[in-house]
C-alpha positions as CSV (number, residue, x, y, z in Angstrom):
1,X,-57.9,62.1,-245.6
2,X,-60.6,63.6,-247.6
3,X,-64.1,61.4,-249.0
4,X,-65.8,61.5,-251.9
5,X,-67.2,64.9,-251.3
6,X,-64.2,66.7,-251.1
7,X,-62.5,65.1,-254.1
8,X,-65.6,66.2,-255.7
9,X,-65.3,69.7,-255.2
10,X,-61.9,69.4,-256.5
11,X,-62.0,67.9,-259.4
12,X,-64.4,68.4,-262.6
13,X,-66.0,64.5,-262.8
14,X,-69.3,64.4,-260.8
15,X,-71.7,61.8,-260.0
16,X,-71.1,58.2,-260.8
17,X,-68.5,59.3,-263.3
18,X,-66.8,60.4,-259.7
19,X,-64.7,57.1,-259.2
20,X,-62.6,57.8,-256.4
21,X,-63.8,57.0,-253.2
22,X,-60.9,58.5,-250.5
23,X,-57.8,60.4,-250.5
24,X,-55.3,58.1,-248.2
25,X,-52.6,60.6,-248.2
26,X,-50.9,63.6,-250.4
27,X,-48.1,65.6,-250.3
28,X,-46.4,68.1,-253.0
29,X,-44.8,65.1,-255.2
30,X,-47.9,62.5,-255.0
31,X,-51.5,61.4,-253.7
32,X,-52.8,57.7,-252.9
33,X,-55.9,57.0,-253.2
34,X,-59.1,54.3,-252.9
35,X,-62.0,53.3,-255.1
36,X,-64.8,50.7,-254.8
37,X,-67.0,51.8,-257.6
38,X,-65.0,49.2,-259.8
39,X,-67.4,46.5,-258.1
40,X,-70.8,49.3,-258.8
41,X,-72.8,47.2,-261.9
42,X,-73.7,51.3,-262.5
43,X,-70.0,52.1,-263.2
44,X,-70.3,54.8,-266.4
45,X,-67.0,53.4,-268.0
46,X,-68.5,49.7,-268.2
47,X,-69.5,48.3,-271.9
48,X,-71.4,45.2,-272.4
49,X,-71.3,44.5,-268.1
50,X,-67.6,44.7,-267.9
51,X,-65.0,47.1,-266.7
52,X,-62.0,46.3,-268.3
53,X,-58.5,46.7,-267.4
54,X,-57.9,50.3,-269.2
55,X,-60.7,52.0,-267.5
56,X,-58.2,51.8,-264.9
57,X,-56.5,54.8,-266.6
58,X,-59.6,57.1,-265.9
59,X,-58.8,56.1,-262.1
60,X,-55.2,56.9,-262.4
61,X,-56.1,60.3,-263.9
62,X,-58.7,61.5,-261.3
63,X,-55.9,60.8,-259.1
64,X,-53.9,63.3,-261.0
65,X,-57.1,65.5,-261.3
66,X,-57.5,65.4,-257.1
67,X,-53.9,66.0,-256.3
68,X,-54.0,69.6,-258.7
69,X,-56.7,70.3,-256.9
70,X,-55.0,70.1,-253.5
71,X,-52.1,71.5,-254.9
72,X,-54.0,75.0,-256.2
73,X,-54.2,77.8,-254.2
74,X,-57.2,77.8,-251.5
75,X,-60.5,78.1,-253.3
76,X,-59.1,78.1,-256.6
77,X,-61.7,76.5,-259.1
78,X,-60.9,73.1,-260.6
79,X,-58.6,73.2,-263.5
80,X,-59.1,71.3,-266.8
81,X,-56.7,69.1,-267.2
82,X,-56.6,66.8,-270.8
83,X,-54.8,63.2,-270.7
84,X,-52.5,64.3,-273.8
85,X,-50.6,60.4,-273.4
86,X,-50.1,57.7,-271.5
87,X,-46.7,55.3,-272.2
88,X,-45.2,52.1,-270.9
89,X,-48.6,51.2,-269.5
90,X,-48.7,47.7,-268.9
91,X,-51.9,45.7,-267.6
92,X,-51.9,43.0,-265.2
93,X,-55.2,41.7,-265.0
94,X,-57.8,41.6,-267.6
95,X,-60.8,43.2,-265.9
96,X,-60.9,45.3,-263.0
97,X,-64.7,44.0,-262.0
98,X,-63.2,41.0,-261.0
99,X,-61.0,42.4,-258.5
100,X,-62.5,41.6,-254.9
101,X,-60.5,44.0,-253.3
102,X,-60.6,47.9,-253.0
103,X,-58.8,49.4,-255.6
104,X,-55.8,51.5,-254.4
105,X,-54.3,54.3,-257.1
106,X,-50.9,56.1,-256.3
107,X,-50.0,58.8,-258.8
108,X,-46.4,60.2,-258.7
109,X,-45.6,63.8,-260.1
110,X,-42.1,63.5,-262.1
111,X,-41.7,67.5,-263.4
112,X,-44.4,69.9,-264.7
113,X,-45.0,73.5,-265.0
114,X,-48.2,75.6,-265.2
115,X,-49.4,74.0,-268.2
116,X,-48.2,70.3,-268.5
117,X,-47.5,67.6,-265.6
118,X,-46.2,64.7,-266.1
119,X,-46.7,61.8,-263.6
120,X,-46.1,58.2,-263.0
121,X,-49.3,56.0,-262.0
122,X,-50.1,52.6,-260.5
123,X,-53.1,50.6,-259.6
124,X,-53.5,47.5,-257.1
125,X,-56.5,45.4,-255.2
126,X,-54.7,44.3,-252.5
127,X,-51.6,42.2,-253.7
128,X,-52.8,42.1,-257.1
129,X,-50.5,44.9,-259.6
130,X,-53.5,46.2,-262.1
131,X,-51.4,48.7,-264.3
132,X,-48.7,51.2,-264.0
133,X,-47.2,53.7,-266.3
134,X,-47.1,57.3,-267.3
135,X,-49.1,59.9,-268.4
136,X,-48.9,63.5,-269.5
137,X,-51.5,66.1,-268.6
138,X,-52.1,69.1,-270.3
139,X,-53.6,72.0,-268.0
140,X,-56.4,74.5,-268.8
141,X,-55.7,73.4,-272.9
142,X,-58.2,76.3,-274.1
143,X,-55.8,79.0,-272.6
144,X,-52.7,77.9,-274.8
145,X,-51.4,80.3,-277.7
């Protein structure tokens, strides 16, 4: 299990913009995480006092973000990694503010190479389905010919 320090020196977001609050568990094809800061009134992706439902992406995507991370070679820098499209997303609630519970984010890799991942993501607060779907990554986008 690894807290909000360690998926912070693993991933590029720091600060508040840092969403993810625990790694639950990981292995080579996916990672599970928590968050509370969906319930923080200083959340960065908020507009006009609410957090709505496709901020929940951002969550999904550190996910992602954390489990290259683990997945890189031991003390290998963060990689840039650039949300290049997310399909069949469907939303199940609204607003993630008014979700009591923790949020928990699974992220699923489905193939990917040294330069593009693809992975299928969900979000819940305890029984409550947020939003699932798929999103392509592009890695370390600069370095492309």
């Amino acid at each position: 299990m690894l807290d909000r320090h360690a998926i912070a020196a693993r991933i590029p977001h720091q600060g508040t913009m840092s969403l993810l609050d625990a790694v639950v568990e990981w292995d080579a094809t996916g990672i599970r995480c928590t968050a509370v800061s969906h319930r923080q009134a200083d959340n960065p992706l908020r507009h006009a006092g609410r957090l709505g439902v496709a901020a929940g992406i951002e969550y999904a995507a550190q996910a992602m973000a954390v489990h290259g991370g683990l997945l890189a070679a031991d003390n290998a820098p963060p990689r840039q990694g650039y949300l290049a499209s997310v399909r069949q997303v469907q939303f199940h609630v609204a607003y993630l503010d008014e979700l009591p519970a923790d949020l928990q984010i699974s992220a699923e890799r489905l193939s990917g190479d040294a330069t593009q991942v693809l992975y299928r993501f969900a979000l819940s607060s305890g029984d409550t389905p947020v939003l699932d779907g798929r999103a392509a990554v592009i890695l370390d986008a600069g370095a492309l010919p």
